[in-house]
Structures are given as C-alpha cells and as structure tokens.
C-alpha positions in Angstrom: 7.3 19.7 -0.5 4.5 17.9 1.3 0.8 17.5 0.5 0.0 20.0 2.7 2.3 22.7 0.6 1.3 21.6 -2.6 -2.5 22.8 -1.4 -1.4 25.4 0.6 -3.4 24.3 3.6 -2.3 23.8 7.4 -1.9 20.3 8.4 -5.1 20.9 10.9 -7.4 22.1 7.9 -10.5 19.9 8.0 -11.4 18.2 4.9 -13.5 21.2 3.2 -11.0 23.3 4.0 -8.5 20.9 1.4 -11.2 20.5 -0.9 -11.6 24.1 -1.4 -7.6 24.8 -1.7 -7.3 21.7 -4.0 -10.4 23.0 -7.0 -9.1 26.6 -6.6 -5.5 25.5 -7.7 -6.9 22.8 -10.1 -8.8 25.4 -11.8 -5.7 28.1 -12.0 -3.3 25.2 -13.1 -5.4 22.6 -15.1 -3.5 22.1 -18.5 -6.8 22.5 -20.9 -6.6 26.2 -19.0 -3.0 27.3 -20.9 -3.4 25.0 -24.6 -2.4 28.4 -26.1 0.4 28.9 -24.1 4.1 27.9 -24.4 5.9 24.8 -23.8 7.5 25.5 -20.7 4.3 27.2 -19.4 2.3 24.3 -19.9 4.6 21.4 -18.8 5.2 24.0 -15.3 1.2 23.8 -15.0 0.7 19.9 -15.8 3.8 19.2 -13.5 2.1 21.3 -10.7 -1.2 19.4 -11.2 -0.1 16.1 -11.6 1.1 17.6 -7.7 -2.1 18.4 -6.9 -3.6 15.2 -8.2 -1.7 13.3 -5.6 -1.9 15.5 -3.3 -5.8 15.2 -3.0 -5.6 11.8 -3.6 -3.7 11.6 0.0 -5.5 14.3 2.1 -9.4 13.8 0.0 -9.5 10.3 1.6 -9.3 10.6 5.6 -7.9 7.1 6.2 -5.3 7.6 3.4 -4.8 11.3 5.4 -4.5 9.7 8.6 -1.9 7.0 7.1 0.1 10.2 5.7 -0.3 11.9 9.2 1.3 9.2 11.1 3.8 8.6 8.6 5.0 12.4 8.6 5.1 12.6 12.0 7.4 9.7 12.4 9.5 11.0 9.8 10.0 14.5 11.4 9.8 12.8 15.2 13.4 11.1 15.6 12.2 10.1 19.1 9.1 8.2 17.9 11.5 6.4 15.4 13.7 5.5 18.1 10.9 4.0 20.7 9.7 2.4 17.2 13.2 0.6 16.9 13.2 -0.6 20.5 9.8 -2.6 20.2 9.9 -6.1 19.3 10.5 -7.0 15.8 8.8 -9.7 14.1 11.2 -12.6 14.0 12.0 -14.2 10.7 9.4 -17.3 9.4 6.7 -16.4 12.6 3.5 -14.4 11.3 3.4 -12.1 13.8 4.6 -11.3 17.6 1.9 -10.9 20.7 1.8 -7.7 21.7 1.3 -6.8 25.9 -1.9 -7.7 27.3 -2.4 -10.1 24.2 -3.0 -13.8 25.3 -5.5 -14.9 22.7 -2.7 -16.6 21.3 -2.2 -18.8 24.2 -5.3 -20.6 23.9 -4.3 -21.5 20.6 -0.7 -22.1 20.8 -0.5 -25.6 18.3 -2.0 -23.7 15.3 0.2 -20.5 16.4 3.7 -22.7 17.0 2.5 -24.4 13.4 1.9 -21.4 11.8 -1.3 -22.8 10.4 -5.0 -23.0 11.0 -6.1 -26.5 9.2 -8.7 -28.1 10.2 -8.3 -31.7 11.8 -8.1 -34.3 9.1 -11.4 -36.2 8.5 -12.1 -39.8 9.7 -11.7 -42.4 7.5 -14.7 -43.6 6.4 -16.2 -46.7 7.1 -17.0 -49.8 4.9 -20.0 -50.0 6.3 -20.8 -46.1 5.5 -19.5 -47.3 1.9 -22.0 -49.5 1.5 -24.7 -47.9 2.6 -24.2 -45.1 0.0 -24.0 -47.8 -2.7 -27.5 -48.8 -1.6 -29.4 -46.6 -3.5 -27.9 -47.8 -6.8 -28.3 -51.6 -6.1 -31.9 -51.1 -5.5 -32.0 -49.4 -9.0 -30.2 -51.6 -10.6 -32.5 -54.4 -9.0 -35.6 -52.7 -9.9 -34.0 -52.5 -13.6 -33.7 -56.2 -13.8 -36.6 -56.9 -12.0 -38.8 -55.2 -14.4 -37.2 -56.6 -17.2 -37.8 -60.2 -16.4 -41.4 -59.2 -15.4 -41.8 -57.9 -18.5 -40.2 -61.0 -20.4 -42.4 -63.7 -18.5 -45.8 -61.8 -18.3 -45.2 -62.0 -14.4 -47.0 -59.0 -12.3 -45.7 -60.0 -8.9 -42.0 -59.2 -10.6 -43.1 -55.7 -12.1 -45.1 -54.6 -8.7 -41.6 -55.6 -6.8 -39.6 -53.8 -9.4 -41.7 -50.5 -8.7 -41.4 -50.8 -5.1 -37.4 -51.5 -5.7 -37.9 -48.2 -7.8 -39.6 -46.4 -5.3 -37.2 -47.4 -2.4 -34.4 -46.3 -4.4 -35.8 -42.7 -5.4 -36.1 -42.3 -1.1 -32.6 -43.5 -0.6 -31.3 -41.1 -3.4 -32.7 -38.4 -1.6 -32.5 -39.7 2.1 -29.0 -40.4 2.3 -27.2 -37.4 1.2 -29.3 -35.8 3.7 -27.9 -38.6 6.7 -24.6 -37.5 5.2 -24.7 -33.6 5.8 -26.6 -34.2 9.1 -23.8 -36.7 10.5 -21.0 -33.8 9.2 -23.0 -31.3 10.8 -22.7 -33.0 13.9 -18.7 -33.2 13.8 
C-alpha cells in the first residue's frame, strides 16, 4: 500500500485535496476516538493511523511529495531504472562525476584532481614584520622605565619623554593591527 492508498486520494490530488482525505480518516481512526473499544479494535485503528501519520508526513510536504513521486515512478518504470544504470556512476574515492555540458570543473581542475578546496598556505612572515609588531611593547616598556627613573631623580625632561613613549605606544597598539588586516586584505 502506498501513501496515496492509505489517504485514498489519486496521485494527481493537489495538496487540499490530501489534506482533506488525511483529517477525515484521522478523525474516523484516531485512537482517543475507540478508548472504550476492544483490543483488537483499537490496535487496527492506531496501526491504521500510525499509516496515516506517515502518510501525510510524505504527501503534506510538496518537496518530500515530489521526492516520493520520483522515487515511485522509478520503482514502477523498469525502463527509467535501466537508462538510470547506464549513466555514469560515481567512481570510488572522487566526490562527484561532471555531468554533459558541465565544464566549471575545468577551470578548477588542481582543487578537483586533489579533491580539496584549501586555500594556498600563507607566507612566512618576515623578521622584519616581527619586529615591527614587537614595537608597541618596547615603547611601553621604555615609557615604564622612563618614568620610573624620572620619578626617582626629580627629572621632568625623563617623565615628559616617558608620556610621549606612552603615547606613541597607545597609537601603535591600535595602528598596527589595523596595517595587519589591511595588508591581509590585500592578499
């Protein structure tokens, strides 16, 4: 029995057309509609809906109906299994297989004979580039010092150049990390 004779609907009914079959037999075969019937009764009438449950499952969602379509009519079509056996399999370890009039894949063939898409791997970075993003820290760290021994010896000129350190390094902090996603941006 299909999902169409479960409902009792064509397989051309549009989709009120099920709906309608599927609460008129959910309402004459619902369980909680025969509690005070027998045993047998009642398992007939929760076996028939757990039918009709799965039934409308299929045929209430229409890409779930069309799936079921095209599957029934390969089953009952030998021919259409037949022509299905004579196209191209995919062949074991590839992904996939181009189909005709399908040549995307050739202007992509390394990452489709790899069967991966990674990225290329990143350039090694620089020393200098190394350096530079050290920067920020060695002008805190010199600012740190530099206001210490201002601070020990009374000296202004050593405190003004340890705010300047600390104010060169706050704009690196912020600067370079910005340098850094611009320059990956351009890559």
């Amino acid at each position: 029995m299909n999902h169409y004779d479960a409902l009792g609907v064509a397989p051309g009914a549009d989709a009120g057309e099920i709906r309608r079959a599927y609460l008129q037999a959910a309402r004459r075969h619902h369980p909680d509609f025969h509690a005070d019937a027998d045993p047998a009764t009642r398992a007939a009438n929760a076996a028939r809906m757990q039918l009709l449950n799965q039934a409308w499952e299929v045929l209430g969602d229409p890409a779930a109906r069309a799936r079921y379509d095209r599957d029934r009519l390969v089953a009952e079509d030998p021919g259409v299994a037949r022509r299905a056996a004579r196209e191209p399999g995919v062949p074991e370890g590839k992904g996939w297989t181009p189909r005709i009039d399908d040549d995307g894949w050739m202007h992509d063939f390394d990452a489709w004979a790899n069967e991966r898409d990674e990225p290329a791997p990143d350039a090694p970075p620089s020393a200098r580039r190394g350096l530079a993003l050290v920067a920020p820290v060695a002008l805190f760290a010199a600012a740190g010092v530099s206001l210490f021994l201002g601070a020990l010896y009374s000296a202004r000129p050593m405190i003004a150049v340890a705010a300047i350190l600390l104010v060169l390094s706050a704009g690196l902090f912020v600067l370079l990390p910005l340098f850094e996603m611009a320059r990956g941006r351009r890559r």
